[in-house]
N, C-alpha and C positions, 0 to 999 in steps of 0.2 A: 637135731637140737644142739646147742652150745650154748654151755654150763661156763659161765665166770670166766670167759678165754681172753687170757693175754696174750701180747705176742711183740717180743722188740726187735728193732734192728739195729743193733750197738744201744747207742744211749736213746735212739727215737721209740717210744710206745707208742705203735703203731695201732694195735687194738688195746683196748683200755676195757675188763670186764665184761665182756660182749657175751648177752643172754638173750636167747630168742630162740625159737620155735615154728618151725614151720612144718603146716600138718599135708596129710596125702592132699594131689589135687589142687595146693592152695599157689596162685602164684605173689612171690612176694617182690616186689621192686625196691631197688636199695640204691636210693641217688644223694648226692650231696657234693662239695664243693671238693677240687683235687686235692690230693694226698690223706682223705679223709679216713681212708683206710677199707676204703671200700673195693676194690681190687682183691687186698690180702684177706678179705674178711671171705673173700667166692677160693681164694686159690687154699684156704684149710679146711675149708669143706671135705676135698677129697686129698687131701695131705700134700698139696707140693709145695704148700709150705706147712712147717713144723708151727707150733705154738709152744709157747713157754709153762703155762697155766692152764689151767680149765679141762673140761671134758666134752668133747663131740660126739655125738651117738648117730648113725645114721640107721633108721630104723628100729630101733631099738638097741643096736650093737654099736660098744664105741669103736671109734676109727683103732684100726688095728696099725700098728707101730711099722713093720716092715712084711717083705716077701709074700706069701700065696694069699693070703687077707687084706692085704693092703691091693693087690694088683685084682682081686676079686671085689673089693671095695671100689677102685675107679671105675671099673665095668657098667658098674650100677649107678654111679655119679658120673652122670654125661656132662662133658665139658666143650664150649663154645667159647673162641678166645677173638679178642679182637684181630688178629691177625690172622685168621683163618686156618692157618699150621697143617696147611695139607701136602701132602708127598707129591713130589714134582716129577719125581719121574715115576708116576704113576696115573694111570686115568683116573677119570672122576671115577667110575665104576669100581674101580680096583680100590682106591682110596676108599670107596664104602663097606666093600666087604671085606677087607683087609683084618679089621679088628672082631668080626663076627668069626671069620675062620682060624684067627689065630687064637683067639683068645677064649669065644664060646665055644670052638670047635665044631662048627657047623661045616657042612659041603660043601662045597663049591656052587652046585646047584642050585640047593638052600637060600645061600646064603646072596647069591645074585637075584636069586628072584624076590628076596626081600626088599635089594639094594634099587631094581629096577620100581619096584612100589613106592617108595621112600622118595626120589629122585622125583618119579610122577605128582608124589605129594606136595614137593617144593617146588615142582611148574620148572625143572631141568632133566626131564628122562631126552629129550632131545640131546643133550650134551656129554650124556655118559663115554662118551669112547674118545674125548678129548684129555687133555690136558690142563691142569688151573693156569699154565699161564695162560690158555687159547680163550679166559675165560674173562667175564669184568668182575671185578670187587666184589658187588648185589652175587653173582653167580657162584663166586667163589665161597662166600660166608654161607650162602644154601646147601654147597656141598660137603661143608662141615657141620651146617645142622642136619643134614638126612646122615652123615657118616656116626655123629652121637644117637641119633635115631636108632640107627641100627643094631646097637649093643643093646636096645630095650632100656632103657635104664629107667631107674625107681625114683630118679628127680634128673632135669636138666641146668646147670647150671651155665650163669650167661655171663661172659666178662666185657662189659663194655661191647656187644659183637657191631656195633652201626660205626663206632667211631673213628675206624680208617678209613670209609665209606667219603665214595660222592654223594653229595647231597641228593642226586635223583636217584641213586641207588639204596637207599636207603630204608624207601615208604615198602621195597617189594620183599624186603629180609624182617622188616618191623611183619607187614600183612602174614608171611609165615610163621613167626611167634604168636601171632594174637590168635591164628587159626590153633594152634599147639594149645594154647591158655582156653581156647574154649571146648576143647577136648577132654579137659583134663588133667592136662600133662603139669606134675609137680614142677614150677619153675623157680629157680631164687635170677633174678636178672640186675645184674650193672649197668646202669644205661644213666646218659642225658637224655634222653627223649622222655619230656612229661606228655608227652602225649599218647606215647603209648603204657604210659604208669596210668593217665586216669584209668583211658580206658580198658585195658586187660589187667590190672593188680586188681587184689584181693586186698592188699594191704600195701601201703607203702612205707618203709623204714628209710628214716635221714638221719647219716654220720654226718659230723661232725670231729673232728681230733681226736680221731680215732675211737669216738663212742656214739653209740646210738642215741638220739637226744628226743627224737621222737617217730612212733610209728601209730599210724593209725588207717583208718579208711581212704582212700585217694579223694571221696567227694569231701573229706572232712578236711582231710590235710592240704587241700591246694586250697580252700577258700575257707579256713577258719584254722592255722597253726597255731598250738598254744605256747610255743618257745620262740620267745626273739630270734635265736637264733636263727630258727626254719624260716621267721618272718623275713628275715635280711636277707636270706639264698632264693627267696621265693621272690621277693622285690627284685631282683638282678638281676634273675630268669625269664620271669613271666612279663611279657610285655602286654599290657591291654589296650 
């Protein structure tokens, strides 16, 4: 949940009183036009960026300030970035279990045979004993969502993850999030793809200069927005 959050960078206000709520399970898609603030609004989630104002609760607990709470707070808030951010001189494997051993303190054992389930889940257990560069894009962004998999965490959060992506690499990292969303899995996602907003969100929220202007149902919101403004990013977008 976030409580009245501001957030600036010098003189830009970047979030403008950002209130919203998202419950277990639900996933929420958050699209809108660049610099909208939509980025910063996924990166205070789990604090790597600081806010000015407001209050963030994850679970019932607000985000804790620094040290053992804050680093037991990312654990639980899975992060997916658009650039993948996977360790290079490491296998995919290794890069999976890497944060279950270090951080939850799992075995080595454990903790691989999670990593090898996870890996089979995104359709890459074939690839485990390589390296991301030996890897394409689509492949790469899988193995940073089975590596957030693996910490179990209590929501996953999505930063734009398609948009460094080749075009045909893109349908097979979207097909894994929508299998994630029909499981269950709490999601907030960053994305240009309204295609994957209608079909896996629970809701859609559209920023605007840095504030939420409207969120509603994806069947409501792509064919009856009630703010010009959503009407004019939705005219731009949507080609019929």
């Amino acid at each position: 949940m976030l409580e009245n959050v501001n957030k600036h960078f010098g003189e830009l206000h970047v979030l403008r009183d950002i209130n919203i709520t998202v419950d277990r399970g639900e996933v929420v898609v958050v699209i809108g036009p660049s610099g909208s603030g939509k980025s910063t609004l996924c990166r205070t989630i789990n604090r790597l960026e600081t806010v000015d104002t407001g209050v963030i609760m994850i679970d019932g607990e607000p985000l804790p300030e620094e040290g053992r709470g804050l680093a037991r707070l990312r654990s639980d808030v899975g992060m997916v970035f658009q650039s993948f951010n996977l360790f290079a001189h490491k296998t995919v494997l290794q890069n999976v279990t890497l944060g279950p051993i270090k951080v939850r303190r799992q075995n080595k054992a454990q903790a691989e045979k999670r990593a090898w389930e996870l890996l089979d889940r995104v359709g890459i257990a074939d690839q485990a004993e390589k390296y991301p560069a030996q890897l394409s894009g689509g492949q790469q962004q899988r193995v940073a969502i089975a590596r957030a998999l693996a910490m179990d965490p209590k929501v996953l959060m999505f930063d734009e993850p398609t948009s460094a992506l080749d075009p045909e690499m893109v349908q097979e990292v979207l097909d894994v999030m929508t299998s994630l969303a029909k499981e269950g899995m709490t999601m907030v996602v960053v994305t240009h793809e309204m295609g994957f907003a209608r079909r896996a969100a629970n809701r859609v929220v559209f920023m605007a200069d840095g504030q939420i202007v409207e969120e509603n149902t994806p069947d409501a919101f792509f064919t009856q927005p009630t703010t010009d403004r959503a009407k004019d990013f939705l005219s731009k977008i949507l080609t019929h």
